[in-house]
C-alpha positions as CSV (number, residue, x, y, z in Angstrom):
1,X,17.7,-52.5,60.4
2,X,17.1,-52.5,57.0
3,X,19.1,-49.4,55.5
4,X,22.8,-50.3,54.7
5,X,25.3,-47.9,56.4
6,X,28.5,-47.9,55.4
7,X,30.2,-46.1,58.8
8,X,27.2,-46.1,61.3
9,X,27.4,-49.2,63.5
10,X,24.1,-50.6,64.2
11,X,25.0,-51.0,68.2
12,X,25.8,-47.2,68.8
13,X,24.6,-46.8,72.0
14,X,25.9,-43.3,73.1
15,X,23.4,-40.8,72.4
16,X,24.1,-38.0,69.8
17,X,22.9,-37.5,65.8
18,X,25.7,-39.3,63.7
19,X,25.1,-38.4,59.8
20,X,27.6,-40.2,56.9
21,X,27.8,-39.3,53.5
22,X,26.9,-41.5,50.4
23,X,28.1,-40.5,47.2
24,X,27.2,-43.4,45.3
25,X,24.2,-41.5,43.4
26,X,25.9,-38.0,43.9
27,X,27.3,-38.2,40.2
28,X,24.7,-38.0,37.3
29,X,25.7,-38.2,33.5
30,X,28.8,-39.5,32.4
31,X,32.2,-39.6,33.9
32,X,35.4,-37.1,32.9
33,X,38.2,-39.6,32.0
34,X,41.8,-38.4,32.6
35,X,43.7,-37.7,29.8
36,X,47.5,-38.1,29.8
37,X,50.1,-37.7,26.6
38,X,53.5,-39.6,27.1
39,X,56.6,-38.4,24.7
40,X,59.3,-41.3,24.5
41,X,62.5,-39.0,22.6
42,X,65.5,-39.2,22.6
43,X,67.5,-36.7,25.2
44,X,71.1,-35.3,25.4
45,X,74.2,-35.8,27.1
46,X,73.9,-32.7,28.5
47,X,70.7,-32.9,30.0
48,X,70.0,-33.3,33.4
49,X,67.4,-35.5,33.7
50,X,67.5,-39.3,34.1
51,X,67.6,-41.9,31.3
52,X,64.3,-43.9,31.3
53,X,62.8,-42.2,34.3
54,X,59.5,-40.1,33.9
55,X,58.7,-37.1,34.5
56,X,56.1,-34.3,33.9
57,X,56.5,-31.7,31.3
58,X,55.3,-28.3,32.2
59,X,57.4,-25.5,30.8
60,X,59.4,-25.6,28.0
61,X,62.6,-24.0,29.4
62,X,62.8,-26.9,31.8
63,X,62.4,-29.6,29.2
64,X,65.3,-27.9,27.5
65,X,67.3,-28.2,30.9
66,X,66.3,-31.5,31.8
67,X,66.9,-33.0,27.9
68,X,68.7,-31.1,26.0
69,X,68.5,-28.1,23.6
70,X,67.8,-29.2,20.2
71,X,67.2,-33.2,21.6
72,X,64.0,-35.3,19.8
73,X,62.4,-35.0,23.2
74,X,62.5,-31.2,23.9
75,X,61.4,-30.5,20.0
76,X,58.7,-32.7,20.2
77,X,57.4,-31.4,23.5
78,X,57.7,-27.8,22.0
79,X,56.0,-29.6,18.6
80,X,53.3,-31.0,21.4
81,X,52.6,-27.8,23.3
82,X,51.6,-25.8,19.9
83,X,48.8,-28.0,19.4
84,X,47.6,-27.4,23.3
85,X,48.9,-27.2,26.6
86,X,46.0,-28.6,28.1
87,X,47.1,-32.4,28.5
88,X,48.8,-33.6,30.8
89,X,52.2,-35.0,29.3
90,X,55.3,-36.6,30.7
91,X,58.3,-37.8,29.1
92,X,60.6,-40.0,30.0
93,X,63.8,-39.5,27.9
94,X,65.5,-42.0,26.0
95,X,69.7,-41.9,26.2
96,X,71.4,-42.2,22.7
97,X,72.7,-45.8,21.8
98,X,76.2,-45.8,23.3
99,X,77.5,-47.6,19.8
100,X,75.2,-45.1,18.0
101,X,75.9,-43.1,15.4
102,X,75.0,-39.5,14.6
103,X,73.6,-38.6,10.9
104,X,75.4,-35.9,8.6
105,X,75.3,-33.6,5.8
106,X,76.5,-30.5,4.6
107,X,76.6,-27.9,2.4
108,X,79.1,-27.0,-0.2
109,X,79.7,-23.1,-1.3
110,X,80.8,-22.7,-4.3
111,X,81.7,-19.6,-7.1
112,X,82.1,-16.0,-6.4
113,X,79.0,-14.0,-5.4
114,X,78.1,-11.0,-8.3
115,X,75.5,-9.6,-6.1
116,X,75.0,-9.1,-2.5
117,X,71.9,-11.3,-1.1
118,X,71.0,-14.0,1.5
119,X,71.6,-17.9,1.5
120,X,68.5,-19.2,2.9
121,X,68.6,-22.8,4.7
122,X,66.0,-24.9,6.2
123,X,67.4,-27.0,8.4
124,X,64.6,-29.6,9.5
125,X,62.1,-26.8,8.3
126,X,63.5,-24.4,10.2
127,X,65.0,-21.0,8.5
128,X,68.6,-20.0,8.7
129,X,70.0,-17.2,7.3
130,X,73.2,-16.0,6.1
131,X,74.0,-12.3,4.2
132,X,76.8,-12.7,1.3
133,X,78.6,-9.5,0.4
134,X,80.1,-9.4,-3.2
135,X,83.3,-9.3,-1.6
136,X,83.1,-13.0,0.2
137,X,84.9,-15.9,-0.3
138,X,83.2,-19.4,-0.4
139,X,84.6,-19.9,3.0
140,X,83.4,-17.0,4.5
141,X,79.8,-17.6,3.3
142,X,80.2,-20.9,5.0
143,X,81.8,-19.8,8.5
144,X,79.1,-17.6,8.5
145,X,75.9,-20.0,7.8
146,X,77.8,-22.4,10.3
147,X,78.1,-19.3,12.8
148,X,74.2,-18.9,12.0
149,X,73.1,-22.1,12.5
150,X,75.4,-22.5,15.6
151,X,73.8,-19.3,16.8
152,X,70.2,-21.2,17.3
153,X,70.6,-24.5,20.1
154,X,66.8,-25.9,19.3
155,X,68.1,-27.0,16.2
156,X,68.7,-30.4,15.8
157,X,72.0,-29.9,14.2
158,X,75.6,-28.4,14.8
159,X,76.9,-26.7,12.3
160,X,81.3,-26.9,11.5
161,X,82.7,-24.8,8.4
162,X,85.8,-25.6,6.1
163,X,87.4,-24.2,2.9
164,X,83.9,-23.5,1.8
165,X,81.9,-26.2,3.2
166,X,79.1,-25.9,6.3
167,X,79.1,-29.7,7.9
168,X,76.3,-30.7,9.8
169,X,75.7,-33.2,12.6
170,X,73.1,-34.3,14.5
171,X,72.6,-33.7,17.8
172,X,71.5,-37.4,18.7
173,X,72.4,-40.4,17.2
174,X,70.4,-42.9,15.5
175,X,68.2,-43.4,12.3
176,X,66.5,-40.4,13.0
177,X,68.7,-38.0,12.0
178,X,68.8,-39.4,8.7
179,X,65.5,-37.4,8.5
180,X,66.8,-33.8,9.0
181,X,65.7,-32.0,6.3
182,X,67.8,-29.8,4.2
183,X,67.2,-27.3,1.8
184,X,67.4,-23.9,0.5
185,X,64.6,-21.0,-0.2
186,X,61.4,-23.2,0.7
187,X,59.6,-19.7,-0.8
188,X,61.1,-19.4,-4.2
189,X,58.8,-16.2,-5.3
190,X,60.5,-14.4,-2.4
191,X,63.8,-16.3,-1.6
192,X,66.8,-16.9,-4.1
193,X,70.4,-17.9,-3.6
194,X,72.5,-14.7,-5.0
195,X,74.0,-14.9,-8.2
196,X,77.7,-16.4,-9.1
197,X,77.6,-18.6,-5.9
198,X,76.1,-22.2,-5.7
199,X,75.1,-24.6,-3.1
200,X,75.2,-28.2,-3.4
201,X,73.5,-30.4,-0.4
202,X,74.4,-33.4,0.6
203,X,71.6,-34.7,2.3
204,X,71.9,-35.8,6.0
205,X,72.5,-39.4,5.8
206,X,74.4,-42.8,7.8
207,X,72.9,-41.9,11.1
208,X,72.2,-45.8,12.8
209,X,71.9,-47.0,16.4
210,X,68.5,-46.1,18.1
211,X,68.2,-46.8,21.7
212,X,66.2,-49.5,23.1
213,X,62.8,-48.6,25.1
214,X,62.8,-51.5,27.5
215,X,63.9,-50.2,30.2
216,X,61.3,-47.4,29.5
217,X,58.7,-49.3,29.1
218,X,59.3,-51.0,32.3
219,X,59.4,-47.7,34.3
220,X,56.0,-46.7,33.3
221,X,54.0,-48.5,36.0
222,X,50.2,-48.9,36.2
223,X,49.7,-44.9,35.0
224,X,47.4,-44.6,31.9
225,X,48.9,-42.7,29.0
226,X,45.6,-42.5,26.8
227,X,48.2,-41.2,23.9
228,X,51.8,-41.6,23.3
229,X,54.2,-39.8,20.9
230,X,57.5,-41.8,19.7
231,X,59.5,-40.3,16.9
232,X,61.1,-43.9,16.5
233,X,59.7,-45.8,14.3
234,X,62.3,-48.9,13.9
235,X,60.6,-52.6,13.9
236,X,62.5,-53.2,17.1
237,X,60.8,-50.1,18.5
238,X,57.3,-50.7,17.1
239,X,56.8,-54.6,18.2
240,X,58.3,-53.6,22.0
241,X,55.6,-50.9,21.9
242,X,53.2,-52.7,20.1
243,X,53.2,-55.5,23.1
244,X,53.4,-53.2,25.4
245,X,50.2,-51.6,24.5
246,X,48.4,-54.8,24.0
247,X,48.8,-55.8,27.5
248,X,48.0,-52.3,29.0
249,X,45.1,-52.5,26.6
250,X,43.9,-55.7,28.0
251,X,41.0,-56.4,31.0
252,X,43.5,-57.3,33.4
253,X,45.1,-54.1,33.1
254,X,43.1,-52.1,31.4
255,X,45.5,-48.4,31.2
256,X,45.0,-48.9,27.6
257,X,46.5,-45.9,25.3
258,X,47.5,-45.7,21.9
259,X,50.6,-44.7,20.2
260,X,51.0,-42.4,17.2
261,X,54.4,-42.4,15.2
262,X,55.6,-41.4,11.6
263,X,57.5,-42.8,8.8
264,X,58.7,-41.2,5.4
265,X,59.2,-42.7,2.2
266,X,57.7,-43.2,-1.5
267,X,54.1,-45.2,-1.9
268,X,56.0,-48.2,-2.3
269,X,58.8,-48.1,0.6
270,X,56.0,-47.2,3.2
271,X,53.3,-50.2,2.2
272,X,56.3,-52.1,2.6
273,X,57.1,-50.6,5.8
274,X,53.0,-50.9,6.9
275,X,53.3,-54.9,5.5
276,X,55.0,-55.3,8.7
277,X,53.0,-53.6,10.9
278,X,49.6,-54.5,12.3
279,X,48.1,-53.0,15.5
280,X,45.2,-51.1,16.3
281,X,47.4,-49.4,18.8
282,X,49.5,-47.4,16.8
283,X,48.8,-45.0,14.3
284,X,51.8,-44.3,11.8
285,X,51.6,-41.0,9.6
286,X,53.0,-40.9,6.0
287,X,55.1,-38.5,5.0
288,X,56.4,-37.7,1.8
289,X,59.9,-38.7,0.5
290,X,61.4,-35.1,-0.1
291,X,57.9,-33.8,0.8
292,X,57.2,-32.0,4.0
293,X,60.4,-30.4,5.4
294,X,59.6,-31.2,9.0
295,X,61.1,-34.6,10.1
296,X,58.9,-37.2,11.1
297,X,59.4,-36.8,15.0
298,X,57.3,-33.5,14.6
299,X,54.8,-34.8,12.2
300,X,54.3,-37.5,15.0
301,X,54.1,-34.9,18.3
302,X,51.7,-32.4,16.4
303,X,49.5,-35.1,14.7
304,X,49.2,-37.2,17.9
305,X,48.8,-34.4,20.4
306,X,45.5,-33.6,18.1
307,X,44.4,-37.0,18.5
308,X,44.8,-36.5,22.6
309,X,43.6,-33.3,22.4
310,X,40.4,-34.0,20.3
311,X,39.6,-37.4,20.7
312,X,40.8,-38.2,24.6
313,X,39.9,-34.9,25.6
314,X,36.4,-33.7,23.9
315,X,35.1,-36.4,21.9
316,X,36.4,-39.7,21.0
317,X,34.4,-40.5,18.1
318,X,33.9,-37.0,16.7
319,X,36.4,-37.3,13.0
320,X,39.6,-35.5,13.3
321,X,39.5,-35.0,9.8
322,X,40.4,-31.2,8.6
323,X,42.0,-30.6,12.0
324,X,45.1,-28.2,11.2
325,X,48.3,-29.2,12.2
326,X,50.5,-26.5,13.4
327,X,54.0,-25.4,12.7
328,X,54.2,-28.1,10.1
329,X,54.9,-26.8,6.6
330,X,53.7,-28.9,3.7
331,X,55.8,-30.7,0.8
332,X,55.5,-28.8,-2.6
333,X,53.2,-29.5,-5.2
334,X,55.2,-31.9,-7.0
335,X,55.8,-34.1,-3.9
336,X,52.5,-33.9,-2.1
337,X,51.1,-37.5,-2.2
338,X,47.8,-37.9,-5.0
339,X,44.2,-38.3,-4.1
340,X,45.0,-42.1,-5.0
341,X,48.4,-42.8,-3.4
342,X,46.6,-41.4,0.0
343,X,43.8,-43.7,-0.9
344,X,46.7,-46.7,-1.4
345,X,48.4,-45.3,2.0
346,X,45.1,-45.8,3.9
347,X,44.3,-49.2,2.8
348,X,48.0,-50.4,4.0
349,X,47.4,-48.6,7.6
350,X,49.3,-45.6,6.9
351,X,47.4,-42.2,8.4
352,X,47.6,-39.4,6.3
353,X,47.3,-35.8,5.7
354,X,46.1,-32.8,3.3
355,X,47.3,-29.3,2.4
356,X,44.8,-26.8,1.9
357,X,45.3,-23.5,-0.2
358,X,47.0,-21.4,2.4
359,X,49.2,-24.3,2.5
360,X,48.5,-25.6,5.8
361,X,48.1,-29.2,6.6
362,X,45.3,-31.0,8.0
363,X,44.2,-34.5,9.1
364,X,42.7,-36.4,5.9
365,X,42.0,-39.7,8.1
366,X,43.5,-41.1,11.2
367,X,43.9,-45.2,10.7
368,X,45.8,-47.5,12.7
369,X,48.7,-50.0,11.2
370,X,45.6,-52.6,11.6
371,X,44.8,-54.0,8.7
372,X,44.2,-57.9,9.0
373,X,42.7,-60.4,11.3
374,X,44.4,-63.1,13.0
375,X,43.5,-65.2,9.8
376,X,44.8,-63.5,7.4
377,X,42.1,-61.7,6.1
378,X,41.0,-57.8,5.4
379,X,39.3,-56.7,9.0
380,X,37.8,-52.6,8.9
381,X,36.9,-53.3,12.5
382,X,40.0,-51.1,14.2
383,X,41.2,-49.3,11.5
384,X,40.2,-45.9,12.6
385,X,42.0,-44.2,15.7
386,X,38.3,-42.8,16.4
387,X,37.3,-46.4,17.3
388,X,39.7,-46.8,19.7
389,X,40.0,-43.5,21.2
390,X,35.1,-44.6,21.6
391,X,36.4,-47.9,22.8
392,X,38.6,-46.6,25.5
393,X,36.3,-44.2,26.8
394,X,33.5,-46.9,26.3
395,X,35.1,-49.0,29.0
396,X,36.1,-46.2,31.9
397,X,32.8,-44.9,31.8
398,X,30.9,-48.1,32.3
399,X,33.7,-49.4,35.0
400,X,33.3,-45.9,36.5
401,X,29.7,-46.0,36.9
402,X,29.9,-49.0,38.5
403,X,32.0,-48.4,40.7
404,X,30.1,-45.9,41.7
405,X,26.7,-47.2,41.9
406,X,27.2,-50.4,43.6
407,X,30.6,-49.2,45.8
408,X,30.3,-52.4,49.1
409,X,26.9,-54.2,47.5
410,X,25.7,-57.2,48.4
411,X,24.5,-59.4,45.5
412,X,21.8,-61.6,45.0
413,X,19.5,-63.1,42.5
414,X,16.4,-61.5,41.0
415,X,13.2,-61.4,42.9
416,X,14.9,-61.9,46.2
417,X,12.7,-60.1,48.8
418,X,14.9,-57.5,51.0
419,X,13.8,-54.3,52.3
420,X,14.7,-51.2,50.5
421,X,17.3,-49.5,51.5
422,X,20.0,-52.7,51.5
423,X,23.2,-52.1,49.9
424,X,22.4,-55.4,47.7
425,X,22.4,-55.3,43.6
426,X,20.5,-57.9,41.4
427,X,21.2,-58.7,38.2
428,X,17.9,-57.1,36.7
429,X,19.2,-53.8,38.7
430,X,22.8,-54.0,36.9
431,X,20.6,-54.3,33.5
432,X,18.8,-50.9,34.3
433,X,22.1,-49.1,34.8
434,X,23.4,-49.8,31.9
435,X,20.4,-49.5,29.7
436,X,20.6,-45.8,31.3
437,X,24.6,-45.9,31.0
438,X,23.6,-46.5,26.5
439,X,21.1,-43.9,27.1
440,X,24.4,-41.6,28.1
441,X,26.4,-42.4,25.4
442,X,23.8,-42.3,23.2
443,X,22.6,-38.6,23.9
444,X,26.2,-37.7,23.7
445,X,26.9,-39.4,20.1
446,X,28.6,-42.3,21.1
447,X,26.7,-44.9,20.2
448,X,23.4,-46.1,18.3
449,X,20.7,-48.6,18.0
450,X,19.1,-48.5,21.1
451,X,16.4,-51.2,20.2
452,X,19.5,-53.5,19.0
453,X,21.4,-52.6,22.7
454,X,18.5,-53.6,24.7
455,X,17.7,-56.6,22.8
456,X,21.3,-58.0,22.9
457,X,22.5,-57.5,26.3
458,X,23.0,-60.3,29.0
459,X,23.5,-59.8,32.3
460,X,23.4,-62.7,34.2
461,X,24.5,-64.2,37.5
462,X,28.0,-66.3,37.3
463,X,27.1,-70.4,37.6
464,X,30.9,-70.9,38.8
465,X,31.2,-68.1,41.3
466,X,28.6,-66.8,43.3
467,X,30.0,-63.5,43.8
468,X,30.4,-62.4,39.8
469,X,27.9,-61.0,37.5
470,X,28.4,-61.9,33.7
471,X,27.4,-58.7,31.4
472,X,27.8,-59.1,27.4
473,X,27.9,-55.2,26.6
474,X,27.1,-54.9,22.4
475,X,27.0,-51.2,21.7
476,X,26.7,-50.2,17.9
477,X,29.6,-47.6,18.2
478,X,28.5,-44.2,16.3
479,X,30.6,-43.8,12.8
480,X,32.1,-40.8,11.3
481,X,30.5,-39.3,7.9
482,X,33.5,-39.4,5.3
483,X,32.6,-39.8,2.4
484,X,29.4,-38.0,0.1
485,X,28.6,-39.6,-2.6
486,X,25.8,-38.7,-5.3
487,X,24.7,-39.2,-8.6
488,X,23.5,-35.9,-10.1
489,X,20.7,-37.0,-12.5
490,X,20.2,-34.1,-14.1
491,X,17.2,-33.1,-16.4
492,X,16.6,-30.3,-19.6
């Protein structure tokens, strides 16, 4: 017989008309890859959920049950879902560092109001208002912006009033809370603090004691998270992550994904931060030092959930630049980073981002921390997340239609003389597929060069094992237009 079945015995001797199905050349084009977000956040006591375990995130109301109201993980799930809802996302929720401790700050009321108005607060971006009568006392305005900010449980604060001053606590412990955000009337032309009373903030400060992910990182199994969201952004964090993603990303493993986070600081304190960072797994956002209101936990779910969104879920090497990032409002003019400092910020492996004139803030470029070689030396080759997101899809599509072509195939050498119709692959065959594989990508905008493809790629039969085909795959990657530059030569 010289057709391969795969079910239909050849020494069926009953009579009857037995027909199998073959879906090895059903599928034509290129393969769908799932696309997964995973938020590792910080959960509270009073959530239900386990410590380290994960689970998938649908609704928001049972985020809030399971982690907390006002906990990293449930705001940067809520952060996540305003990009899209259309990715798959679990969390698994970290539990506060038992020896942790919480960040605070407060506000102090002062003077005697002479006219009756509105204290406006932004707690981690977030407006809370509180209406003075002429008649109130310092510590009545307080009790009442405490009662206010009590009055709203996605904060990430708690809010405790005293002769005149509104304390504030976070909700979790750790570093992280060092990064709520507080101010008064973010919209000067139409806010203002009435007159005779003043406000002095003392910034939220002395948080310390993140939790480990180890144990999380252990409970993740062999499931592919293409992109993951961490408000931490700690060294001890980073370098368990970082190894983490590094194996996944490997060929033994190969559930690659990559990680976005984000860090705040001057131009100075974040190179210094980036100087000890360098993976092309993980993508770490700048944000300005008394800039952007939002904390960095947000500025890490919105800008990475773009990332998954765009890039893992329409087209990995399409630029993300001028994608809007919302809910996120931008630092004021003063504190928004320069044309050269973003420039500075890029070259250290810090992402960044742009306001427009409606003020909303959009991707300027998307790098990883990657910035040097094993040597030592300046290497471009995975500094944008565009690269990897390509390189990622690069490798399930051509596993995928191998799997699929050559599903139970014999394999033997070229010019070996078997009938048609035998489940047996050659070398030469292998080559064909994945000319036509380029030809996919290439049509697509993955990839260029086809002339360059076909000329450098091996495929040749293993001289140590008999049952292995060797491929070197060299596709020229398609790049992203950034930059236009022209002289303008002009004449009278």
């Amino acid at each position: 017989m010289s057709i391969s079945f795969n079910q239909i015995p050849v020494n069926l001797l009953t009579p009857g008309q037995y027909v199998e199905f073959d879906n090895s050349k059903a599928n034509k084009g290129l393969v769908v890859m799932p696309n997964r977000i995973l938020i590792l956040a910080q959960m509270l006591a009073a959530g239900s959920a386990a410590a380290n375990v994960p689970f998938i995130a649908t609704r928001l109301a049972d985020v809030q049950a399971s982690c907390g109201r006002g906990s990293h993980a449930a705001l940067m799930f809520e952060a996540s879902q305003g990009v899209t809802d259309t990715v798959e996302t679990t969390i698994i929720p970290l539990a506060d560092n038992g020896a942790g401790v919480a960040a605070t700050g407060s506000l102090a009321i002062t003077g005697a109001p002479t006219q009756a108005g509105l204290i406006n607060a932004y707690i981690a971006g977030v407006l809370v208002q509180a209406a003075v009568a002429v008649t109130d006392t310092p510590t009545t305005i307080a009790a009442a912006l405490a009662a206010a900010i009590n009055a709203n449980p996605d904060l990430p604060v708690t809010a405790a009033a005293a002769v005149g001053t509104v304390t504030l606590t976070a909700r979790n412990k750790g570093t992280l809370g060092n990064d709520i955000d507080l101010r008064l009337n973010y919209y000067p032309q139409s806010q203002a603090t009435p007159a005779g009373i003043n406000v002095a903030i003392t910034a939220m400060a002395n948080g310390a004691g993140d939790p480990s992910i180890a144990t999380a990182l252990a409970n993740l199994g062999e499931t592919q998270y293409n992109t993951i969201l961490i408000g931490l952004n700690d060294g001890a964090t980073l370098q368990l992550l970082e190894t983490e993603l590094t194996s996944r990303w490997g060929p033994l493993k190969q559930n690659d994904g990559r990680a976005h986070t984000a860090v705040r600081g001057t131009v100075g304190t974040l190179n210094t931060w980036a100087n000890s960072r360098n993976s092309e797994h993980v993508i770490s956002w700048s944000v300005e030092q008394g800039g952007s209101p939002m904390p960095t936990w947000k500025h890490a779910a919105v800008w990475g959930t773009i990332c998954a969104f765009y890039l893992g879920g329409i087209d990995p090497a399409r630029p993300v630049q001028t994608l809007v990032g919302p809910g996120l409002l931008p630092a004021t003019q003063e504190k928004r980073f320069t044309r050269a400092e973003r420039n500075n910020l890029l070259s250290y492996g810090l992402a960044t981002y742009i306001a427009d004139a409606g003020g909303n803030l959009m991707v300027e470029r998307a790098v990883t921390t990657y910035t040097q070689n094993a040597g030592g030396f300046v290497d471009p080759s995975y500094r944008d997340a565009e690269t990897m997101y390509t390189l990622s899809y690069l490798r399930y599509s051509v596993r995928a239609r191998i799997a699929q072509k050559f599903p139970r195939y014999k394999l033997a050498n070229d010019g070996t003389n078997f009938a048609p119709g035998q489940a047996i692959v050659t070398p030469r065959t292998i080559r064909g597929e994945l000319i036509a594989l380029f030809r996919d990508w290439e049509e697509v905008g993955l990839v260029e060069s086809f002339d360059q493809f076909k000329a450098d790629l091996i495929v040749e039969r293993s001289s140590t094992d008999v049952n292995r085909v060797d491929v070197l795959l060299p596709p020229d990657l398609i790049n992203q237009f950034r930059v236009f530059a022209a002289k303008l030569e002009f004449r009278l």
